[in-house]
C-alpha positions as CSV (number, residue, x, y, z in Angstrom):
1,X,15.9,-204.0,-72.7
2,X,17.2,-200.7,-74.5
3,X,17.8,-202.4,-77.4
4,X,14.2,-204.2,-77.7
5,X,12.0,-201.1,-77.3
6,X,14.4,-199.5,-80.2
7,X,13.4,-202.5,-81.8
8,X,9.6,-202.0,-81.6
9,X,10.2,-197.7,-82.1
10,X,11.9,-198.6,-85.5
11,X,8.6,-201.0,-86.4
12,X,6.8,-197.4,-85.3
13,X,8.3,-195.3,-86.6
14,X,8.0,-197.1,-90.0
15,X,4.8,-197.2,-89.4
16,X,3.7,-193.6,-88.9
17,X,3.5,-192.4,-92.4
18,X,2.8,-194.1,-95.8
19,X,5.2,-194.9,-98.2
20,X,6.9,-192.3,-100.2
21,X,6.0,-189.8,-97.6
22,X,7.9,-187.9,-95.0
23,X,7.9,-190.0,-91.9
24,X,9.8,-187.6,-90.3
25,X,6.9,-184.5,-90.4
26,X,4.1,-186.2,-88.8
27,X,5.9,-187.4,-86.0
28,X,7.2,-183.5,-85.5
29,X,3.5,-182.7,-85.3
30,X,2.5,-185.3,-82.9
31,X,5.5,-184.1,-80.9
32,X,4.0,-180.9,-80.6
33,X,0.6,-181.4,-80.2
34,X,1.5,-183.8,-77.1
35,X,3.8,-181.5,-75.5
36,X,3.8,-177.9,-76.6
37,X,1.0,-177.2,-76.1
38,X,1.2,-177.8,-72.0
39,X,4.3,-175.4,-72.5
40,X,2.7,-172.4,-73.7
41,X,3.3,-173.4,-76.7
42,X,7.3,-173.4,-77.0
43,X,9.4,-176.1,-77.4
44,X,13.3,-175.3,-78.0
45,X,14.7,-177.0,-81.2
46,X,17.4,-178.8,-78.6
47,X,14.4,-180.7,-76.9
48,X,12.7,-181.5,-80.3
49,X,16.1,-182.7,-82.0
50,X,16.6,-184.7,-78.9
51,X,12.9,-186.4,-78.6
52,X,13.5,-187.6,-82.4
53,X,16.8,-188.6,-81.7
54,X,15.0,-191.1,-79.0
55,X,12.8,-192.5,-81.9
56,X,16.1,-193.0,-83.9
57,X,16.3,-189.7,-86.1
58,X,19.6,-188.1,-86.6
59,X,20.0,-184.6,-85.7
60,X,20.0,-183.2,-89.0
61,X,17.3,-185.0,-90.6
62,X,15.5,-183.5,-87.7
63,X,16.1,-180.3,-88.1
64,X,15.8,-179.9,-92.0
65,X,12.0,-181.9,-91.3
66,X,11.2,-178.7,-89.2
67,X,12.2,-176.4,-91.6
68,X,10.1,-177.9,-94.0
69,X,7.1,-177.5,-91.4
70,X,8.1,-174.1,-91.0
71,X,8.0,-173.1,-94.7
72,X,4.3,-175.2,-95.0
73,X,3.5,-172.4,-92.0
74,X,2.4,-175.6,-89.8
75,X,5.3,-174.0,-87.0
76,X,6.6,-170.9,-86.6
77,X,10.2,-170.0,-85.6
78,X,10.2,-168.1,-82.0
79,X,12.9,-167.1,-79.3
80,X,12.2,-167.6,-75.6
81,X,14.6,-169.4,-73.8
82,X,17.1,-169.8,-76.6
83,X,15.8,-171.2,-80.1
84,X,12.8,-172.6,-80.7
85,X,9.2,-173.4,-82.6
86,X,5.3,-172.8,-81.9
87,X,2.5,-174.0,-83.4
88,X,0.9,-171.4,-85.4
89,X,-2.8,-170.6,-84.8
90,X,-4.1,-172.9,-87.8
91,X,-2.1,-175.9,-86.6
92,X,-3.2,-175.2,-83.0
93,X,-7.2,-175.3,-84.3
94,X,-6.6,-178.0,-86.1
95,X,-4.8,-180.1,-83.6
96,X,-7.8,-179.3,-81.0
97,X,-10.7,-180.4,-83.1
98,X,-8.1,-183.7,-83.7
99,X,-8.1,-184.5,-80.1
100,X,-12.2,-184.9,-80.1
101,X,-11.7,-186.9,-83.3
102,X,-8.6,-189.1,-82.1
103,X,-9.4,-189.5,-78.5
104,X,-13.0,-188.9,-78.1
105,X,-14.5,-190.5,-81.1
106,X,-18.2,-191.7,-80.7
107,X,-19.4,-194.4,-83.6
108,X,-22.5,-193.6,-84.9
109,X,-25.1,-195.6,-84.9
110,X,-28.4,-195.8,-87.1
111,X,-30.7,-193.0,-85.5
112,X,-27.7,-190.4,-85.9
113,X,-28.8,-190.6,-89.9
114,X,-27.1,-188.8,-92.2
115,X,-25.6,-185.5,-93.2
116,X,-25.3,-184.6,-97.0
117,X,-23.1,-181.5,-98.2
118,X,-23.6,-179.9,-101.7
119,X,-21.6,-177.6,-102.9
120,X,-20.8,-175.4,-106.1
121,X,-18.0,-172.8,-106.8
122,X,-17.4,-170.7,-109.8
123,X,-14.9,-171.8,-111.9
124,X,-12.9,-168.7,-111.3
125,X,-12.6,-170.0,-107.8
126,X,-11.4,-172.8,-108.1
127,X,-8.6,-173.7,-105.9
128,X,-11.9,-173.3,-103.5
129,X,-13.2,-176.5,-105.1
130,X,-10.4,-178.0,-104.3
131,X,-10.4,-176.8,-100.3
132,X,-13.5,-178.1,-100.0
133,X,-13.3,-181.1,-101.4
134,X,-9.8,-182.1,-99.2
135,X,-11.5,-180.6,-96.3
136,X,-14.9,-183.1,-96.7
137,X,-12.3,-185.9,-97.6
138,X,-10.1,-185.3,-94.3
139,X,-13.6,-185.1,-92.3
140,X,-14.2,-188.5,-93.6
141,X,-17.0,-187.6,-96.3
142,X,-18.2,-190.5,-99.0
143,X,-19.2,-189.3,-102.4
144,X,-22.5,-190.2,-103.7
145,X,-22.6,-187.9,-106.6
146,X,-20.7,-184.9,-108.1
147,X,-20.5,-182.7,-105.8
148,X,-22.6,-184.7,-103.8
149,X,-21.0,-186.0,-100.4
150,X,-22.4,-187.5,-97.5
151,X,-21.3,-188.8,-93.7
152,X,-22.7,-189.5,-90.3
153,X,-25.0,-187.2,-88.5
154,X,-23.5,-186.9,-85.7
155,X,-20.6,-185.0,-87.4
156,X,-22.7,-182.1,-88.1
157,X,-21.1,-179.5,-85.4
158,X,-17.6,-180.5,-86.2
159,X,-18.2,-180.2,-90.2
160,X,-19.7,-177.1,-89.6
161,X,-16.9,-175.6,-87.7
162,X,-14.3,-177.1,-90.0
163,X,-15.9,-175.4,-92.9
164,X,-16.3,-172.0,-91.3
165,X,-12.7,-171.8,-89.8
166,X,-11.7,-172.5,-93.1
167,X,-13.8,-170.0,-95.0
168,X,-15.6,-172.4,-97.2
169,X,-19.3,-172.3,-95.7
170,X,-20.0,-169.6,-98.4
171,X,-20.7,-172.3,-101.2
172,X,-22.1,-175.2,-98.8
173,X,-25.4,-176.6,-98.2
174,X,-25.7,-179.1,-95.4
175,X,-28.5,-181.3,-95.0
176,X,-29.4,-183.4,-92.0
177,X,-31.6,-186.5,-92.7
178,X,-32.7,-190.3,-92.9
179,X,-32.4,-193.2,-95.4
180,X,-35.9,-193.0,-96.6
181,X,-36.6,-195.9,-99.4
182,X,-35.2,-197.6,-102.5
183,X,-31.6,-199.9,-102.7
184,X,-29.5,-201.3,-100.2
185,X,-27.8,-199.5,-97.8
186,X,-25.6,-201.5,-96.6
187,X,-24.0,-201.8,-100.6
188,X,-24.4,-198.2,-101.0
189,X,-22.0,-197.4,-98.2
190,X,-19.2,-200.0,-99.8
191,X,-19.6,-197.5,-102.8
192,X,-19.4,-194.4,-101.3
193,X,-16.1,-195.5,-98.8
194,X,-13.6,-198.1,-99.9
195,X,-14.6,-200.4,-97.0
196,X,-11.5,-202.6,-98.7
197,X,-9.3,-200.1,-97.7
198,X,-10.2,-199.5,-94.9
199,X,-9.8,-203.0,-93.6
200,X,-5.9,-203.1,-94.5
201,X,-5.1,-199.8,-92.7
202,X,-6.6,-201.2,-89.7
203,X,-5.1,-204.7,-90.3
204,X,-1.5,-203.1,-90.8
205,X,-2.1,-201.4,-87.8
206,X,-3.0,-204.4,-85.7
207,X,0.0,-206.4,-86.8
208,X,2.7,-203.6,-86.5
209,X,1.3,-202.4,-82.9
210,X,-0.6,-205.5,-81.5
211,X,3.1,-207.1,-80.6
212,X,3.9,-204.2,-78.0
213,X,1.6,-205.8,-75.8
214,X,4.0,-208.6,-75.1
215,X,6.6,-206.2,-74.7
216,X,6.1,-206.1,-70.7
217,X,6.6,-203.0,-68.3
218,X,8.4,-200.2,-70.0
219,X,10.3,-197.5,-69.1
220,X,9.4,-194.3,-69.7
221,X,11.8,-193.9,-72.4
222,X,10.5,-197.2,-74.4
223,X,7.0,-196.1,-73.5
224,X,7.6,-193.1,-75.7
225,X,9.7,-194.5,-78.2
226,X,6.8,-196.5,-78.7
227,X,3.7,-194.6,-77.8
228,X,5.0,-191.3,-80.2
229,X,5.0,-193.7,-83.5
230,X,1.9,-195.7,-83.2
231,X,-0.2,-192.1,-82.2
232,X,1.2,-190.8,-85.6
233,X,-0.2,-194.0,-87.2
234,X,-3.3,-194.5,-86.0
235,X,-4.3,-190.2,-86.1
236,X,-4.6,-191.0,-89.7
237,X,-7.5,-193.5,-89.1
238,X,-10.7,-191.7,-87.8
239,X,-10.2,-189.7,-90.6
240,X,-10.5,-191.8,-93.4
241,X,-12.9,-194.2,-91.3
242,X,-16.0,-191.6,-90.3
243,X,-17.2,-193.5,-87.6
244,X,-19.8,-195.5,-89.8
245,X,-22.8,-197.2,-88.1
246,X,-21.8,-201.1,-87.2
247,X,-25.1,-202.2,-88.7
248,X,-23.8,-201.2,-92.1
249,X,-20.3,-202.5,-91.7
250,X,-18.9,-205.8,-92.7
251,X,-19.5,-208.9,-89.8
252,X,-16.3,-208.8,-87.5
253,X,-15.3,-205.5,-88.7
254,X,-11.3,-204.9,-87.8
255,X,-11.9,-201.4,-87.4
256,X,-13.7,-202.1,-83.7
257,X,-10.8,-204.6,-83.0
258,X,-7.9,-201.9,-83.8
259,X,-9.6,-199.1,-81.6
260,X,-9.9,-201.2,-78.8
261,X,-6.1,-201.5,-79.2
262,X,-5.6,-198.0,-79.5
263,X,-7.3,-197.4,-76.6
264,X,-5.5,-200.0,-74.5
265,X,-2.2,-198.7,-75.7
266,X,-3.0,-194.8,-75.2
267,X,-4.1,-195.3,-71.7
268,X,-0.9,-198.1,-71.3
269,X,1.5,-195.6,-72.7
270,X,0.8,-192.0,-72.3
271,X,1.4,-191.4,-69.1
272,X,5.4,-192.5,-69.0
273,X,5.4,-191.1,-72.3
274,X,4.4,-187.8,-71.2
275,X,6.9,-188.2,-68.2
276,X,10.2,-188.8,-70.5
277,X,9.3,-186.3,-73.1
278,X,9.3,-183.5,-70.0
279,X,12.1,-184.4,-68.6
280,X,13.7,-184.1,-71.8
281,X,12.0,-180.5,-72.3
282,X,13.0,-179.5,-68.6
283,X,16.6,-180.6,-69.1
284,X,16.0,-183.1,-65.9
């Protein structure tokens, strides 16, 4: 049985980053956010080297991926009870407006409308330009226009927030509002998100993580060699997907199908997850 839920971690694990990226990073991140955080913030680098080692990571590609972290300043380094790593106070705010995002996420709908954010920076500030627009991009923001970007309005608070945590609100205008007249919605909105896009990452996500379902009752061990990889995946989807309105989505749209998955597997999976990664942490 051992050597079929390493089967499905190394599908995961594959899984939880694009191509040409470090894998190895985002799984250290979902790591933490899962566990450190109910350990006042701390986990030793034994029980993090050991947690990747269950998903199939060898020591020192472990290691050297949390270095890297550290240098980014996404962890700092921080003895307790012998060596180990927090999550500095960015990472920490970021990670809690994540979990509404990741496991609270409400789909808009057509009375929600819309928010629009304009923006202009001097050019002497422009690495601000750039902030904003990765920040509007990682919110899930279309484009309509140069400096024109619009979403859902019901992520007002949480755009708000995000820009002000970050320092950017200074050279932001957000309107709230309603699709008043003139073209197509529906079309608009497959030009202002690639819907296309879209489609595959939730269609690759459905094929690598749909099979675990046949995988039966597993231990708590398999449960998070699973459960770790496909959270990493799928925490990069309700960012690029905003939560658009169904009405204005294609017929049959795969994104509904693949949260219902995620949700079937999250409430499946966490729990023994959560169980093996402790005892790991506790030495038990």
């Amino acid at each position: 049985m051992r050597e079929r839920a390493l089967n499905v971690a190394d599908m995961t694990v594959e899984a939880a980053a694009p191509a040409g990226r470090d894998r190895l990073g985002p799984l250290i991140i979902t790591i933490f956010g899962l566990y450190a955080r109910g350990e006042h913030n701390w986990l030793s680098v034994a029980s993090v080297v050991q947690l990747m080692a269950d998903l199939g990571v060898e020591g020192q590609a472990a290691r050297s991926s949390i270095s890297r972290l550290k240098r980014r300043g996404v962890v700092r380094a921080e003895r307790r009870d012998g060596a180990g790593y927090a999550l500095a106070e960015a990472t920490l705010e970021t990670l809690a407006e994540g979990d509404t995002r990741i496991f609270e996420r409400r789909r808009a709908t057509a009375e929600d409308g819309w928010l629009v954010v304009v923006f202009s920076v001097p050019e002497s500030e422009r690495e601000k330009r750039h902030a904003l627009r990765t920040s509007l991009t990682q919110l899930g923001f279309g484009t309509t226009a140069p400096g024109v970007w619009i979403a859902p309005g019901n992520l007002a608070t949480e755009t708000r927030r995000t820009l002000e945590r970050r320092g950017l609100s200074e050279y932001v205008d957000i309107f709230s509002g309603h699709h008043f007249a003139f073209g197509d919605l529906r079309s608009k909105v497959r030009a202002w998100w690639d819907l296309d896009e879209l489609t595959d990452l939730y269609a690759d996500f459905l094929r690598r993580h749909r099979p675990v379902l046949d995988a039966g009752v597993l231990s708590p061990e398999q449960a998070f060699q699973t459960y770790v990889p496909m959270l990493t995946a799928w925490r990069r989807l309700p960012y690029s997907d905003p939560g658009l309105p169904l009405s204005l989505l294609p017929p049959g749209w795969n994104g509904v199908t693949a949260e219902a998955l995620f949700e079937q597997l999250n409430t499946t999976l966490s729990a023994p997850a959560r169980e093996h990664a402790l005892a790991v942490i506790h030495g038990r």
